[in-house]
NUVOPA-556837 format. One line per field, with one value per residue (C-alpha): residue number from 1; x, y negated, z negated. Coordinates in nm, 2 decimals, padded with zeros to 4 digits. Layout:
<drentis>
seq	NUM:...
east	X:...
north	Y:...
up	Z:...
</drentis>
This chain:
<drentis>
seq	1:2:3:4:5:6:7:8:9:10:11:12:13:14:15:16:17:18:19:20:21:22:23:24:25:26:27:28:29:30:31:32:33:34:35:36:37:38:39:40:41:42:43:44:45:46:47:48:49:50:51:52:53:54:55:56:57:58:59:60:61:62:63:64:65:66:67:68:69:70:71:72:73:74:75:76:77:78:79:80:81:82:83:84:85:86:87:88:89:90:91:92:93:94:95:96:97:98:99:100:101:102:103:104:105:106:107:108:109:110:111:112:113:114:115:116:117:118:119:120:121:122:123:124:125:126:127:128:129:130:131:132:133:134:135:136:137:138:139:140:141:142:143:144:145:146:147:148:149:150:151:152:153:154:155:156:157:158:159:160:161:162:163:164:165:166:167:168:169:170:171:172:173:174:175:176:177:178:179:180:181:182:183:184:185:186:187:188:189:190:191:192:193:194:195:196:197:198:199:200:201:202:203:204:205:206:207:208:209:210:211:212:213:214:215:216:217:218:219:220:221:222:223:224:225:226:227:228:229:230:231:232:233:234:235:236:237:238:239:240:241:242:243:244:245:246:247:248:249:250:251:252:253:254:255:256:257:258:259:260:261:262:263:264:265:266:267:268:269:270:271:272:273:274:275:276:277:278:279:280:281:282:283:284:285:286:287:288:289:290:291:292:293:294:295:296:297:298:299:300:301:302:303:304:305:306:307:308:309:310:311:312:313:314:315:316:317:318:319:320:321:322:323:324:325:326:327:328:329:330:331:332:333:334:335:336:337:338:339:340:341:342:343:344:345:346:347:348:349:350:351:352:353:354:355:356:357:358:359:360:361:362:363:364:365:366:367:368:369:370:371:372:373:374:375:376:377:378:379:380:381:382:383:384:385:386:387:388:389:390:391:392:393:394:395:396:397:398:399:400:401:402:403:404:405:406:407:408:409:410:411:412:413:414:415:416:417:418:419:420:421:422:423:424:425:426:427:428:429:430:431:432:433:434:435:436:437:438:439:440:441:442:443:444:445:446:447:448:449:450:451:452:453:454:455:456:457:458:459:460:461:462:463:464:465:466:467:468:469:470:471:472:473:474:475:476:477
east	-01.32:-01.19:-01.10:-00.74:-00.56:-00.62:-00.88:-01.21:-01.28:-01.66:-01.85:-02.18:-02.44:-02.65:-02.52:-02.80:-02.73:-02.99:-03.19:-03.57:-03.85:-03.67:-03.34:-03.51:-03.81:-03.47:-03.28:-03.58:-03.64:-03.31:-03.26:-03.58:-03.47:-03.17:-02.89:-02.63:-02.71:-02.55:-02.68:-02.50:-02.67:-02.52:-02.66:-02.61:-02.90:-03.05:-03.16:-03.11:-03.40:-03.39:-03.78:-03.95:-03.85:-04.08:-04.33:-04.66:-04.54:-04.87:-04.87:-05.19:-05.45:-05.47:-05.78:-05.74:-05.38:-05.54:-05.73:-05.38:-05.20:-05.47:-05.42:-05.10:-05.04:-05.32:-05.11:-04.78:-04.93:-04.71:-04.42:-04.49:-04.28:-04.24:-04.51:-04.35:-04.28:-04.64:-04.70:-04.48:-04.56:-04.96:-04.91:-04.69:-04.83:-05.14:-04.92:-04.81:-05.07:-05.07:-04.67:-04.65:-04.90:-04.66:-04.33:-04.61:-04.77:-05.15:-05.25:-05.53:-05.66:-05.61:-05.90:-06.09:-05.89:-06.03:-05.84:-05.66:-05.72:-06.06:-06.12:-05.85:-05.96:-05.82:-05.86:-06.14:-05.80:-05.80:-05.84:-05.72:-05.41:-05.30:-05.06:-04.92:-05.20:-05.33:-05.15:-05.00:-04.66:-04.48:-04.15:-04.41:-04.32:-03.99:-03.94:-04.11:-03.92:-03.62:-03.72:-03.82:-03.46:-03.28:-03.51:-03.37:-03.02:-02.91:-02.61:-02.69:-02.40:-02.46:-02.28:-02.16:-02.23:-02.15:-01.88:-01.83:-01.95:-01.65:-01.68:-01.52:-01.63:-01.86:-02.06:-02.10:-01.91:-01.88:-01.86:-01.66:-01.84:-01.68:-01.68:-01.50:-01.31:-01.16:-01.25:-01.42:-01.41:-01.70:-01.77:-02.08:-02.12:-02.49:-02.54:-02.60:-02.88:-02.93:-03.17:-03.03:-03.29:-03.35:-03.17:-03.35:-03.06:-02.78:-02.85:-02.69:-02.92:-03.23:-03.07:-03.02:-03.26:-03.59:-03.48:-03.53:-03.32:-03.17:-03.54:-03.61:-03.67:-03.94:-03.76:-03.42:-03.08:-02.96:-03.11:-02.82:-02.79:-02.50:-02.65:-02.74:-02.35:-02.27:-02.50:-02.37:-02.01:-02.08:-02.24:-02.63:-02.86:-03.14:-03.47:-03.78:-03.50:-03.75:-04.03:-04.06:-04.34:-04.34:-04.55:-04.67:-04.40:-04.21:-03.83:-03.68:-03.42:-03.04:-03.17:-03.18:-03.58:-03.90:-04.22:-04.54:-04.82:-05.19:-05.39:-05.71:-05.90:-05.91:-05.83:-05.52:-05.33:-04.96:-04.86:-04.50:-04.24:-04.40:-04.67:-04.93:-05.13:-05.00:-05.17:-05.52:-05.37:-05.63:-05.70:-05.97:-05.79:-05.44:-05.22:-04.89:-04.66:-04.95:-05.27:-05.52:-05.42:-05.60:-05.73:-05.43:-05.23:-04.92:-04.69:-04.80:-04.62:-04.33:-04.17:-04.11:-04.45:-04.54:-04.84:-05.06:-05.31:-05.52:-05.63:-05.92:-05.69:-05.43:-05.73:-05.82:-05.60:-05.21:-05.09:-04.92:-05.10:-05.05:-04.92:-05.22:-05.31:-05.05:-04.71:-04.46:-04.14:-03.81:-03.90:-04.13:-04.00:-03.69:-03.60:-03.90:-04.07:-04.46:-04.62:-04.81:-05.20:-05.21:-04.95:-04.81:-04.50:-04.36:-04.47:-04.27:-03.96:-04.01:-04.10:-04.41:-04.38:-04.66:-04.82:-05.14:-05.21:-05.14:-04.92:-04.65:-04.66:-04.56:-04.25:-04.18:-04.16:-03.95:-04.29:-04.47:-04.69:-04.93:-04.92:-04.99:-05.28:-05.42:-05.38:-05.56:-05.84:-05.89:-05.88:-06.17:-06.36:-06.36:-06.47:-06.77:-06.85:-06.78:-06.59:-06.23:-06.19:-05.80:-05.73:-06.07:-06.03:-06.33:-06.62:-06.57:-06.28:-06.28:-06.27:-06.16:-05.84:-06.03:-05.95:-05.66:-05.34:-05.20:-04.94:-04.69:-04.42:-04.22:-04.25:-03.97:-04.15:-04.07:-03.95:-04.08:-03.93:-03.77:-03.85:-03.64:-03.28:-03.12:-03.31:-03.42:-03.65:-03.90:-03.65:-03.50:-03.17:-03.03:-02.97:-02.75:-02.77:-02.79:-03.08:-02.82:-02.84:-02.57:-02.47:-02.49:-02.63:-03.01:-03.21:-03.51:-03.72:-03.70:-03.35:-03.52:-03.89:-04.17:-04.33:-04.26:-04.53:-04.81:-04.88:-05.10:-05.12:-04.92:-04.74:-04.39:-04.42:-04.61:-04.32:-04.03:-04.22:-04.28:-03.95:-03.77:-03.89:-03.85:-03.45:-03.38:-03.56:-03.37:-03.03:-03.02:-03.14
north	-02.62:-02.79:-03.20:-03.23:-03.62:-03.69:-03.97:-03.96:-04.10:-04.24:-04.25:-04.27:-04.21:-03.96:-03.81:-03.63:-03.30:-03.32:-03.60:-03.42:-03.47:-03.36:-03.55:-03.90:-03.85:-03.81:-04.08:-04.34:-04.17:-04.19:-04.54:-04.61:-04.54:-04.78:-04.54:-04.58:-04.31:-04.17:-03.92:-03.65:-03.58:-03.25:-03.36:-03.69:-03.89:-03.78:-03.42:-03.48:-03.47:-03.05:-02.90:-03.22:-03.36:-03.12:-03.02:-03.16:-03.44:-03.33:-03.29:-03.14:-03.31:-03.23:-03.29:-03.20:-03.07:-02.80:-02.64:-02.67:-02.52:-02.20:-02.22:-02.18:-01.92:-01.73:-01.75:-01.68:-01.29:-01.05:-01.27:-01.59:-01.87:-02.06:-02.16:-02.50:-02.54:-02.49:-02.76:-03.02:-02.88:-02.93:-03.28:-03.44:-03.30:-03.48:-03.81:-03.80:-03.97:-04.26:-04.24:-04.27:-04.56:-04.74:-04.67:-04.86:-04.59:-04.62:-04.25:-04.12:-03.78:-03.56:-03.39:-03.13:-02.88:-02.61:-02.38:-02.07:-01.86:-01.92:-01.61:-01.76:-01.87:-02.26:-02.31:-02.62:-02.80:-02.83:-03.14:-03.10:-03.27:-03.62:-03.77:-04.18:-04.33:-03.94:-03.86:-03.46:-03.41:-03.62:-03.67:-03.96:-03.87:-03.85:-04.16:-04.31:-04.15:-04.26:-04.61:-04.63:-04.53:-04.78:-05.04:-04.99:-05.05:-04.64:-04.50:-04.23:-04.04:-03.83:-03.54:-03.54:-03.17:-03.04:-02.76:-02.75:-02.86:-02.96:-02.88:-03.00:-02.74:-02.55:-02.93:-03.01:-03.39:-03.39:-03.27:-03.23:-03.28:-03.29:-03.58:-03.65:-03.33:-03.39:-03.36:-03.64:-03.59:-03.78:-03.84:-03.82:-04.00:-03.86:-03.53:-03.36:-03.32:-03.01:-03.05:-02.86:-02.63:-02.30:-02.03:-01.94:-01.97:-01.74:-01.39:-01.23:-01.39:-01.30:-00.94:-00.91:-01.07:-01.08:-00.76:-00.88:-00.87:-01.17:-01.37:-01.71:-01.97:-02.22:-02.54:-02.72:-02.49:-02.66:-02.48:-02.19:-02.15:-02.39:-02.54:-02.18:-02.08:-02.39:-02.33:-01.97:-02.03:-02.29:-02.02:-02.05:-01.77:-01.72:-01.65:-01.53:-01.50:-01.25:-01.49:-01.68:-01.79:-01.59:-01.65:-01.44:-01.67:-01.61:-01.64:-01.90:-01.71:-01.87:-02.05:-02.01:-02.12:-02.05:-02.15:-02.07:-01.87:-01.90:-01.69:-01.99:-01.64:-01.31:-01.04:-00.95:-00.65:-00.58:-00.29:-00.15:00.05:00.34:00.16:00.21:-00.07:-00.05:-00.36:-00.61:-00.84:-01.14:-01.13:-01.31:-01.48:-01.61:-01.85:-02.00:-01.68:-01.47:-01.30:-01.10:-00.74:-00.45:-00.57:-00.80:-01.12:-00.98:-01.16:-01.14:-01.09:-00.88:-00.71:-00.71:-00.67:-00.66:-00.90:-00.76:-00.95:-00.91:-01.20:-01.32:-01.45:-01.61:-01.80:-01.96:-02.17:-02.23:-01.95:-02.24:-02.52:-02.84:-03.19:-03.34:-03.08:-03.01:-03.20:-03.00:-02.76:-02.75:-02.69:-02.95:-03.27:-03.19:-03.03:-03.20:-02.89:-02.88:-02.55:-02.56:-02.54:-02.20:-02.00:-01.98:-02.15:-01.94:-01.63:-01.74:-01.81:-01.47:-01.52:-01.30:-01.01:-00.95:-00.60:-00.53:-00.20:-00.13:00.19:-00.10:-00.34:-00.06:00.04:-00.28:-00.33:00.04:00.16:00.53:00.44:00.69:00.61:00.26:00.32:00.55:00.23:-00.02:00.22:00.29:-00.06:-00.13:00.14:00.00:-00.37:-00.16:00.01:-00.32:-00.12:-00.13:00.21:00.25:-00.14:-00.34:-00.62:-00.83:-00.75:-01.12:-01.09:-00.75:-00.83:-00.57:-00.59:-00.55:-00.75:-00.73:-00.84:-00.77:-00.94:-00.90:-01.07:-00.96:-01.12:-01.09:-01.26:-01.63:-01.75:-02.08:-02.16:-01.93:-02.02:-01.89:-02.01:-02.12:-02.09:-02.42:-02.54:-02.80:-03.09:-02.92:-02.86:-02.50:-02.19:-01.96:-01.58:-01.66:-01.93:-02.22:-02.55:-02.60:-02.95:-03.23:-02.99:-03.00:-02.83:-02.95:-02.91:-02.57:-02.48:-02.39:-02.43:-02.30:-02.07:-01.72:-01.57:-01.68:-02.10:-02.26:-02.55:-02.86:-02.71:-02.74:-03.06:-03.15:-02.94:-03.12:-03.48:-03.42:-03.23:-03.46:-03.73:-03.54:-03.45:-03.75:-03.94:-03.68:-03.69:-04.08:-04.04
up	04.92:04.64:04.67:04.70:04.67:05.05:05.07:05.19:05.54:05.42:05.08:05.02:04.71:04.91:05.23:05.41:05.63:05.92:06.14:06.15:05.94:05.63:05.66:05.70:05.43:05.20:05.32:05.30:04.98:04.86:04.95:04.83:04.48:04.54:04.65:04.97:05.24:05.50:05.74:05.93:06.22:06.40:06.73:06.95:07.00:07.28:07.17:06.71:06.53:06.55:06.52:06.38:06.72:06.97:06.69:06.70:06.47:06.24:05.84:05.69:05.51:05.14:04.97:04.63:04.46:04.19:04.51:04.74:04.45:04.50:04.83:04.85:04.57:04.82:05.08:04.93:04.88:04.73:04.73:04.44:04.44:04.13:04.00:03.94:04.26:04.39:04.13:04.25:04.68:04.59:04.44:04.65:04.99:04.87:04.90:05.22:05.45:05.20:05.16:05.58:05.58:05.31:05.58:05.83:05.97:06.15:06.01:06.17:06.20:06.51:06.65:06.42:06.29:06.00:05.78:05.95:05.66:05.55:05.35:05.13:04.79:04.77:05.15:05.08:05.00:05.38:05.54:05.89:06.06:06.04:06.29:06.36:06.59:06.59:06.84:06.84:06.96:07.22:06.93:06.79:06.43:06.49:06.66:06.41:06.14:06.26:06.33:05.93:05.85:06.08:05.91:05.64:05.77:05.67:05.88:06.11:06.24:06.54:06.69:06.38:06.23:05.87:05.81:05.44:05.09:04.89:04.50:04.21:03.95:04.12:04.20:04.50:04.59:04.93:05.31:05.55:05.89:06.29:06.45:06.81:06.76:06.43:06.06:05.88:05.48:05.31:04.92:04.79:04.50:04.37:04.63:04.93:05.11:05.32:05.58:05.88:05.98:06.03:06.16:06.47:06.67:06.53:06.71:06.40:06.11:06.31:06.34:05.96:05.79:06.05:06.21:06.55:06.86:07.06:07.08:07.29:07.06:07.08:06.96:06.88:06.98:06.66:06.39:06.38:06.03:05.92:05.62:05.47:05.53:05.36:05.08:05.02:05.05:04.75:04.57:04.66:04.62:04.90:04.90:05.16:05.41:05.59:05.65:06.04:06.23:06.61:06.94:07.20:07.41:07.77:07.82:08.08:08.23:08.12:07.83:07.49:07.44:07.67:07.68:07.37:07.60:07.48:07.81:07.86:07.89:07.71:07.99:07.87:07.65:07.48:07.58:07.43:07.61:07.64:07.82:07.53:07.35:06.97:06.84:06.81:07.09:06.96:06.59:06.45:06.17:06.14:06.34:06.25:06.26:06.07:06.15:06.03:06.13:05.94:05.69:05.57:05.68:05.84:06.01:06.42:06.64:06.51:06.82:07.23:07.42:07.80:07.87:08.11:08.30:08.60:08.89:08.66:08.41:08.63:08.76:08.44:08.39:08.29:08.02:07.87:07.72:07.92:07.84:07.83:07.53:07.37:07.43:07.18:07.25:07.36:07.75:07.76:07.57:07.62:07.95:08.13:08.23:08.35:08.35:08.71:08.63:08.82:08.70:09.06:09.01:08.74:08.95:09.23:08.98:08.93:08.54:08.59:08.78:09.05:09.17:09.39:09.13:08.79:08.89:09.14:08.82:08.57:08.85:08.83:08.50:08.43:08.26:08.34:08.63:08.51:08.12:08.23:08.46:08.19:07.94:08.15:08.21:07.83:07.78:08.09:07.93:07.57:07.76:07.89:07.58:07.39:07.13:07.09:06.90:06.88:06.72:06.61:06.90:06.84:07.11:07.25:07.37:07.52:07.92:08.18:08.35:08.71:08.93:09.13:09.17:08.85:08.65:08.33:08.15:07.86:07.55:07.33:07.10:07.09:06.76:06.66:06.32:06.01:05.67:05.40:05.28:04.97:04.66:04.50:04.24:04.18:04.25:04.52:04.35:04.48:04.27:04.25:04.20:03.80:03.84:03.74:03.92:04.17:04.05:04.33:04.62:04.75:05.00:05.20:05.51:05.70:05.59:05.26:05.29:04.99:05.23:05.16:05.37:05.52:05.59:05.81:06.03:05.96:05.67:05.76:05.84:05.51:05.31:05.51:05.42:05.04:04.92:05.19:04.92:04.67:04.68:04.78:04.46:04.27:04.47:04.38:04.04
</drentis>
């Protein structure tokens, strides 16, 4: 959209696309460096804040930023980033704890967390999570984020989401956003800061780019691609648009998120449509939308899956990890929902289906009786041999499915965050096809993040916090 004479409802140095994690590391950044900020906030106040708000709020620890850089080039594979921005990711992730304790923060670790790819040269780098207070989830970062930016008297708009990038020249000078059902033009003086999330939400974009079908999702509704239509329309290229980080995860019938699922105990398999296992259901290695499946670190899980389970398993304990543990996700923080500690409630809501034999689950379940039966018998058979044959599961964690009733629920699979969008550099300025700079536009935060494969635990958080800073130091510059 090219400006036209008609005058601009609001100006502002730096106006900032996005509320979470991202959004206010580049307004305090921005602001910071002596510029006027203005944040758009697509959501009102009582669900913004997109992923960083139900995440567990963690950033990892990074020890040393020539090992990260190693690290991270590790787990980037067969698809390298620039190596300058690995440079500027390891270095400025390695200022974050201290950066946080200068915005007032009590940073303390949480718990003992190692390295989810060990076997990965670089992964010493790994120093575990840090939280505020050390405390994991519970929209603690957030709220504390957000208290930092109001400190700083910076205007947050809410319900206020971006709809176009105007350009003068191919730069990028403005936005036009909705507010109360009209159109609110703003000028931005220095640049725009996309930090809108991912695309999670848009049934389409998953369909094209991860090649999935219409999935739950594990956090914000909000993340629905606006900022990477935005982007192109200005002229942005994309990159690791393929990349996402999935869950073994359970639907909530009539809305658009469900609930992460991690079975307290082993005695369980995936079994696909044709009521065959097709997978190692527990791999050794991996975790945040990766794992360790033969021989390399695929992402895991890719596709729809039937959980099955026996009585043994529904005894140990919720399939969802409670509050106490784990106090992240949309459900949860948001809608207020408690998994009940033995499964029973969401059995009843008819979330889990319910059989006395395996041959009445797979009925219920539109599944071959027999091919099922004959599945869950290979599978008891490998537990007593303590050899999974057909997939390598690890001989802990082979347990017979014995013990009736027996139980399943489709997993679609849940999908917790994407990770590519448009193309940036170092400084976060976005590309286009051509490698130019598109003049006055920037990209932060899971709407663009570095990862373009594998990452591991409190990465997105550490990516959104160090290039939040970092486009918004550049932005004002």
């Amino acid at each position: 959209m090219e400006p036209s004479q008609q005058r601009y409802d609001r100006q502002a140095d730096v106006v900032v696309l996005g509320g979470g994690a991202a959004g206010c590391a580049a307004a305090i950044a921005a602001h910071d460096a002596g510029a006027e900020v203005l944040i758009l906030e697509k959501c009102p106040p009582e669900t913004a804040g997109g992923n960083t708000r139900v995440s567990g709020g963690s950033w990892f620890e990074n020890l040393d930023a020539d090992r990260a850089a190693v690290y991270l080039r590790n787990l980037c594979g067969d698809f390298p980033v620039p190596e300058e921005v690995i440079r500027v990711w390891a270095e400025e992730t390695r200022l974050n704890s201290k950066w946080m304790e200068s915005l007032g923060g009590n940073v303390v670790a949480n718990g003992v967390y190692t390295p989810e790819y060990p076997h990965l040269d670089g992964a010493d780098c790994y120093g575990g999570y840090r939280s505020i207070e050390g405390r994991m989830g519970d929209q603690v970062l957030y709220q504390f984020l957000t208290d930092a930016v109001r400190a700083r008297g910076i205007e947050i708009r809410y319900a206020t989401p971006g709809r176009e990038l105007i350009t003068d020249g191919g730069a990028v000078v403005g936005v036009v956003a909705e507010q109360d059902g009209g159109r609110l033009r703003v000028r931005a003086r220095r640049g725009v800061v996309l930090a809108t999330g991912g695309f999670e939400n848009d049934p389409a974009m998953v369909r094209d780019y991860l090649r999935l079908p219409p999935c739950p999702v594990w956090g914000s509704p909000a993340g629905t691609g606006d900022g990477h239509r935005m982007a192109q329309k200005a002229g942005a290229d994309l990159w690791h648009m393929d990349n996402m980080a999935a869950f073994t995860g359970i639907r909530v019938p009539g809305s658009h998120s469900g609930f992460f699922i991690r079975p307290p105990a082993t005695g369980f398999i995936w079994v696909a449509d044709d009521g065959r296992r097709f997978v190692d259901e527990a791999p050794a290695l991996g975790g945040h939308g990766q794992a360790r499946v033969h021989g390399r670190d695929e992402l895991h899980p890719v596709r729809a899956a039937y959980v099955v389970f026996d009585e043994r398993t529904r005894r140990a304990g919720p399939l969802c990890p409670p509050r106490m543990y784990l106090p992240v996700g949309w459900q949860l923080l948001m809608e207020g929902y408690d998994w009940s500690p033995d499964n029973q409630a969401e059995i009843d809501r008819g979330w889990i289906r319910r059989a006395d034999t395996v041959a009445e689950l797979a009925v219920g379940l539109g599944l071959d009786p027999e091919t099922l039966t004959e599945t869950v018998s290979r599978w008891n058979a490998a537990c007593a041999a303590g050899r999974d044959d057909h997939f390598g599961r690890r001989p802990e964690s082979l347990t017979p499915l014995d013990e009736g009733p027996f139980y399943a629920f489709e997993s679609a699979p849940l999908l917790g965050w994407t990770s590519g969008g448009p193309r940036r550099d170092e400084h976060c300025r976005v590309l286009d096809p051509f490698g130019s700079v598109i003049p006055g536009l920037y990209a932060a935060g899971s709407v663009s993040s570095t990862y373009s494969w594998a990452k591991d635990g409190g990465f997105h958080i550490a990516d959104a916090l160090a290039f939040g800073r970092v486009a918004g130091r550049h932005a004002a510059d």
